[in-house]
Structure formats: structure tokens, C-alpha cells
C-alpha positions as CSV (number, residue, x, y, z in Angstrom):
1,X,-9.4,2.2,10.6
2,X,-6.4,1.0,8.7
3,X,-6.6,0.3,4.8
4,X,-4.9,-3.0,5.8
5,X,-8.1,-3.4,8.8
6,X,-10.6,-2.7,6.0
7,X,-9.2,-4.8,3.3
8,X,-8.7,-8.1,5.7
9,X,-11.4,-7.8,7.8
10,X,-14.3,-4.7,7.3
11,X,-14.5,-5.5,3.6
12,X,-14.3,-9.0,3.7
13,X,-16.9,-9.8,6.0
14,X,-19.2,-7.4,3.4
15,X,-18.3,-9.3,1.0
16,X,-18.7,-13.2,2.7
17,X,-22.3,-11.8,3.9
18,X,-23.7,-10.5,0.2
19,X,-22.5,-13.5,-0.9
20,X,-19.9,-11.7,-3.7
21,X,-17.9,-14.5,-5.0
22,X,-15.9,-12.2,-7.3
23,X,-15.2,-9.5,-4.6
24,X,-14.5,-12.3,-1.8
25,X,-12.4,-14.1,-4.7
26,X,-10.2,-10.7,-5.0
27,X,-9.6,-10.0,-1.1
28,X,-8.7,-13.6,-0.6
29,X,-5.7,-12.7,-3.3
30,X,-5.1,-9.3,-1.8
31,X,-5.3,-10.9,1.8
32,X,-3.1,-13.5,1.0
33,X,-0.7,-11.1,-0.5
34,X,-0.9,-8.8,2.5
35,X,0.2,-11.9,5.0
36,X,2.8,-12.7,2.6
37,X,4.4,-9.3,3.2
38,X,3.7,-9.2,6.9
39,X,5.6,-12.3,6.9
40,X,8.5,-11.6,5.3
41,X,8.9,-8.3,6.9
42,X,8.1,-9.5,10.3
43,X,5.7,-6.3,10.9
44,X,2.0,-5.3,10.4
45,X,2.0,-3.6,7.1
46,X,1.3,0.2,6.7
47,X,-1.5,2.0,4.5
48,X,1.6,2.4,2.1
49,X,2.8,-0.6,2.1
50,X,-0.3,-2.2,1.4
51,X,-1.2,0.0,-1.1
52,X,2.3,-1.6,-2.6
53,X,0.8,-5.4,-2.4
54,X,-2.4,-4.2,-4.0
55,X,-0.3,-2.8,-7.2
56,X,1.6,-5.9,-6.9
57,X,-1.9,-8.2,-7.1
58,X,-2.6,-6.4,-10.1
59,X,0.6,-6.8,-11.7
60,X,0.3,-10.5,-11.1
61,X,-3.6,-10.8,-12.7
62,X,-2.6,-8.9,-15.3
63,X,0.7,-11.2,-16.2
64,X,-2.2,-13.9,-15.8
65,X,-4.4,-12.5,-18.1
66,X,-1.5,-12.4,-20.6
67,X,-0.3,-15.4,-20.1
68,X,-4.3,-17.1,-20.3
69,X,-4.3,-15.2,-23.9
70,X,-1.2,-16.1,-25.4
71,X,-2.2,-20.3,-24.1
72,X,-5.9,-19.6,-26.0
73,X,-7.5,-20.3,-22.2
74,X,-10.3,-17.6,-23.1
75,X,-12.0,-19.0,-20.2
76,X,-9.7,-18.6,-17.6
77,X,-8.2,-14.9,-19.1
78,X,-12.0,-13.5,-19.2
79,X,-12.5,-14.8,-15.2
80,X,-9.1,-13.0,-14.4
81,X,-10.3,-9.9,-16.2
82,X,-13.6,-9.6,-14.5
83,X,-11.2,-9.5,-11.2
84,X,-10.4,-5.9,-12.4
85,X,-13.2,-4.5,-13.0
């Protein structure tokens, strides 16, 4: 099985059936990210390659985080933080 295969599908469904809001929360970013990509490349994305989106939805909560701080939204920056753990 593909990392793109687990991520979309294997470890979605895991999550949707225990009910993990947080998890489901962070493969609905990293899905989203992945059919962004697909998209734009016009191919189904290798292990590599989705690795690559991964880093870059971590890039992008972490510039959230920041940005949450620097506004004083505590709220928001502490939900965006439990994201990476």
C-alpha cells in the first residue's frame, strides 16, 4: 500500500470510525493538500512526493500558529498546535 493509499483512504477511515476529530481534522488538511498536488501535476502523487505535501502542511500550521500568536488568538494558535502533536 502506497503512503498516499494509507493517508487518504486506510487512515482515514480509522480515524472517521474512532471518532478522532483531531486526527480526521489533520488528514482532511493533508488530503486536501495531496489533491491539490495531484491536480496541478496532472498525476497520482508518489510516496516522495507526498511526503513533500506533508512537510508542506506543516509548514503552513506552523505559519498559522505564528501568525494566531502574534494576533493574541491564543484559542485558535493552541487548536493548531495540538494538530502537531
Amino acid at each position: 500500500m502506497s503512503l498516499r493509499e494509507q493517508v487518504t483512504k486506510s487512515d482515514f477511515i480509522q480515524a472517521m470510525k474512532s471518532k478522532d476529530k483531531l486526527t480526521k481534522s489533520v488528514l482532511v488538511d493533508i488530503k486536501g493538500g495531496i489533491k491539490n498536488k495531484e491536480i496541478e501535476l496532472g498525476k497520482e502523487l508518489s510516496d516522495v512526493e507526498v511526503v513533500a505535501v506533508i512537510t508542506k502542511c506543516l509548514k503552513v500550521t506552523n505559519e498559522l500558529i505564528e501568525g494566531y500568536v502574534n494576533a493574541n488568538y491564543t484559542e485558535q494558535a493552541d487548536a493548531e498546535k495540538l494538530k502537531l502533536h
